[in-house]
Backbone as CSV, one residue per row, in Angstrom:
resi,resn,N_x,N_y,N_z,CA_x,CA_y,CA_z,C_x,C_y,C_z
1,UNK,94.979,-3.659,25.751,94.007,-2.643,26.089,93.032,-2.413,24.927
2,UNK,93.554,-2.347,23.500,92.423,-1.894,22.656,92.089,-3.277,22.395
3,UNK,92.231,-4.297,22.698,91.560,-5.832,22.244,90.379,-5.926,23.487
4,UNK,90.129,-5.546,24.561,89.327,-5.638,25.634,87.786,-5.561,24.984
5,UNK,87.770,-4.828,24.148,86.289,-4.124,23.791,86.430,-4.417,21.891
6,UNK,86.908,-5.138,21.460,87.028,-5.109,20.121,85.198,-5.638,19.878
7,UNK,84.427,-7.178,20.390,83.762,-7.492,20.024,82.169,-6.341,20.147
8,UNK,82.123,-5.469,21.058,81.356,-4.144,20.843,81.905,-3.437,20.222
9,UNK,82.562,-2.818,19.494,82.904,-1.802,19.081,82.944,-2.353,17.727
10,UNK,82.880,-3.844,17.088,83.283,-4.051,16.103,81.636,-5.138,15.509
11,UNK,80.754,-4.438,16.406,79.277,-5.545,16.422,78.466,-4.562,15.699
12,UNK,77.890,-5.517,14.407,76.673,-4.893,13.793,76.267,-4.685,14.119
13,UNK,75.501,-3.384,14.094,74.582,-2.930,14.917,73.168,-2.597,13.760
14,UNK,71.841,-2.259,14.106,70.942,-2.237,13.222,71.443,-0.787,12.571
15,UNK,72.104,0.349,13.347,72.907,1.514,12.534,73.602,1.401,11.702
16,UNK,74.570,1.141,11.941,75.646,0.723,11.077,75.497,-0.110,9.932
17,UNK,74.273,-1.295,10.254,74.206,-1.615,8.734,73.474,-0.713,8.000
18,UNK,72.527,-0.141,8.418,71.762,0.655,7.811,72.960,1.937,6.895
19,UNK,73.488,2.367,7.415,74.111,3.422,7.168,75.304,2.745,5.933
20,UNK,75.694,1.443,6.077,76.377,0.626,4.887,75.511,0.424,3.947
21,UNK,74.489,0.092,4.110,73.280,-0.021,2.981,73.203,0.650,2.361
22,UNK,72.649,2.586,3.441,72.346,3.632,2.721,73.601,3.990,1.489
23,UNK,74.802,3.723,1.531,75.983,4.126,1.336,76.016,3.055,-0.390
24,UNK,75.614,2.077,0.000,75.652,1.382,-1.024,74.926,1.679,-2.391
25,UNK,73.609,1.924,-1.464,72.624,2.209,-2.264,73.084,3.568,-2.977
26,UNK,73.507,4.366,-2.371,73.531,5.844,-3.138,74.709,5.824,-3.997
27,UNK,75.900,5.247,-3.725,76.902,5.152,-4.493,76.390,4.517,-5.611
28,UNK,75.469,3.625,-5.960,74.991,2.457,-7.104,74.092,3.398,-8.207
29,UNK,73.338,4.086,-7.177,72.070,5.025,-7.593,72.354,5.880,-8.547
30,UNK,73.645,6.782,-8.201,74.049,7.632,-8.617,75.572,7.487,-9.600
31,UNK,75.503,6.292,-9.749,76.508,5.426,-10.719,78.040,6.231,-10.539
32,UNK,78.245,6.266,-9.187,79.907,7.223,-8.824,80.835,6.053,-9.008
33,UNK,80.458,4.678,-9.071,81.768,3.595,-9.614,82.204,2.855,-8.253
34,UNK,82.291,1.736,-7.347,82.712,1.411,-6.737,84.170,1.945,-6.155
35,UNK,85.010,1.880,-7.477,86.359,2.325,-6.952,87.004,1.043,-5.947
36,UNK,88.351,2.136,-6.289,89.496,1.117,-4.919,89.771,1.673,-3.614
37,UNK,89.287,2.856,-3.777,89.234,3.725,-2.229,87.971,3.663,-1.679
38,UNK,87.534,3.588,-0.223,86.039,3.539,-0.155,86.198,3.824,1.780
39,UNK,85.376,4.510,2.179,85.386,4.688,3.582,85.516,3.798,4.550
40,UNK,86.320,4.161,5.661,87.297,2.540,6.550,86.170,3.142,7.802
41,UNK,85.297,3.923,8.101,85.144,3.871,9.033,83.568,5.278,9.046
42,UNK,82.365,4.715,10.230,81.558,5.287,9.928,81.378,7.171,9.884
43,UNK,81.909,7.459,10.527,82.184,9.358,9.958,82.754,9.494,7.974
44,UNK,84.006,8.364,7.962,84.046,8.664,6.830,82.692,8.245,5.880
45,UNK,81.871,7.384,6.207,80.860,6.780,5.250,79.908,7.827,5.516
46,UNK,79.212,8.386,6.418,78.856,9.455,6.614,78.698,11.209,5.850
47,UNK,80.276,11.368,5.583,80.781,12.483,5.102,81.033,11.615,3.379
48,UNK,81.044,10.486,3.033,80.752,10.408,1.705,78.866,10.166,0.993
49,UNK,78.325,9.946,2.157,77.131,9.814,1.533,76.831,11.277,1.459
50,UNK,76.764,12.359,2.424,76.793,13.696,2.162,77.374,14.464,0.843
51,UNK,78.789,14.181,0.593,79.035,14.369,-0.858,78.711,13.904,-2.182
52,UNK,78.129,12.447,-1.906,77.555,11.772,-3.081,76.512,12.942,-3.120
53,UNK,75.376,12.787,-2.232,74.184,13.176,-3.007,74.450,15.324,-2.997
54,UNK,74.825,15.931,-2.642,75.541,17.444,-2.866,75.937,17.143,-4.439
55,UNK,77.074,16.502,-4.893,77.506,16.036,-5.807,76.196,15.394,-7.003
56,UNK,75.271,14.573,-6.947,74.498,14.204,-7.572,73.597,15.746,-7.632
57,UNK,73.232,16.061,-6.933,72.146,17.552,-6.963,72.846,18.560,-7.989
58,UNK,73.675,18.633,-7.950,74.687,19.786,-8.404,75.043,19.526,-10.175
59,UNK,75.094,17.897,-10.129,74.938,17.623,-11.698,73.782,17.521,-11.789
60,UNK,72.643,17.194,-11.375,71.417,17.111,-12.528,70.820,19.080,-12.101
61,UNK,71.616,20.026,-11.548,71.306,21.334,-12.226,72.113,21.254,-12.977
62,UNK,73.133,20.915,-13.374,73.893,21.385,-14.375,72.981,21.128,-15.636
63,UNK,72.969,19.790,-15.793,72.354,19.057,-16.652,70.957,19.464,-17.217
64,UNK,70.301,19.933,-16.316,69.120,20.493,-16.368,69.268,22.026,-17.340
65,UNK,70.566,22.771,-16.941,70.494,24.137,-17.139,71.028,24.083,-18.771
66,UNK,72.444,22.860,-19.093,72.537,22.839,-20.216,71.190,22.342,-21.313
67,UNK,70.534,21.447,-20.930,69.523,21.096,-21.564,68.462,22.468,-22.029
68,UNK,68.110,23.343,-21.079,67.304,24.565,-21.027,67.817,25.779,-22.256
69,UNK,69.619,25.688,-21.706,70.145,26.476,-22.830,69.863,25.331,-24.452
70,UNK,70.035,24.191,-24.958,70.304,23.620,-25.768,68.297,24.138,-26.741
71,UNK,67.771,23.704,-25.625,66.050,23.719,-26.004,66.055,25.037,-26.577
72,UNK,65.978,26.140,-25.752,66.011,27.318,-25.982,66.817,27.817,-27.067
73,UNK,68.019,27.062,-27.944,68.071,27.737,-29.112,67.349,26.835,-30.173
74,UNK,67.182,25.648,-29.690,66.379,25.482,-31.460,64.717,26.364,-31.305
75,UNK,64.004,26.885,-30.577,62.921,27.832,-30.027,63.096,28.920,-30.945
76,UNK,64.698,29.567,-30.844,65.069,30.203,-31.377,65.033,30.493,-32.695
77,UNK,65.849,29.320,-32.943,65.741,28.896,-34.490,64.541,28.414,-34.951
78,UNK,63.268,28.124,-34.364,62.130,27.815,-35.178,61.546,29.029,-35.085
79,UNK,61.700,30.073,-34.451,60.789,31.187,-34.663,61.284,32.083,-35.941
80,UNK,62.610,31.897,-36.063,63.251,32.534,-37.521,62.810,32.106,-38.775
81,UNK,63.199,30.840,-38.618,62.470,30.055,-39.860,60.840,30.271,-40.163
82,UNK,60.583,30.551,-38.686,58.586,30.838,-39.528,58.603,32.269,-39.539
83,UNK,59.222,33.410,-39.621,59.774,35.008,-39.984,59.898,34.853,-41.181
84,UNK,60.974,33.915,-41.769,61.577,33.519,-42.760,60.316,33.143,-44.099
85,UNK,59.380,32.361,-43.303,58.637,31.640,-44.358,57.450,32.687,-45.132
């Protein structure tokens, strides 16, 4: 019964590659590591391209906000030093 329909259900479709592509591409993009675990099936590839890029957004605010704090004290420290001078 589940062998009846294997060759549709198991046929590239122009979706499905697309959506392996997209998956590829963003995992590469965003340098998350190939790994040994990786989605068996398209909902899961789906629900990981959704977390890749949530996940990518979320570090470059981080990244962004530490950088802002880091800038903002040498600002700090150059306005003392010309008080100072």
């Amino acid at each position: 019964e589940l062998e009846l329909n294997i060759k549709e259900i198991t046929e590239n479709t122009p979706w499905k590659l697309y959506l392996t592509s997209l998956y590829f591409t963003i995992y590469t993009i965003t340098s998350v590591g190939y790994g040994d675990i990786g989605p068996k099936n398209y909902l899961e590839t789906c629900v990981a391209i959704f977390m890749i890029i949530i996940s990518g957004i979320s570090w470059a605010i981080l990244l962004g906000q530490v950088c802002g704090v880091v800038a903002s004290l040498s600002e700090e420290e150059s306005e003392f030093r010309a008080t100072m001078d």
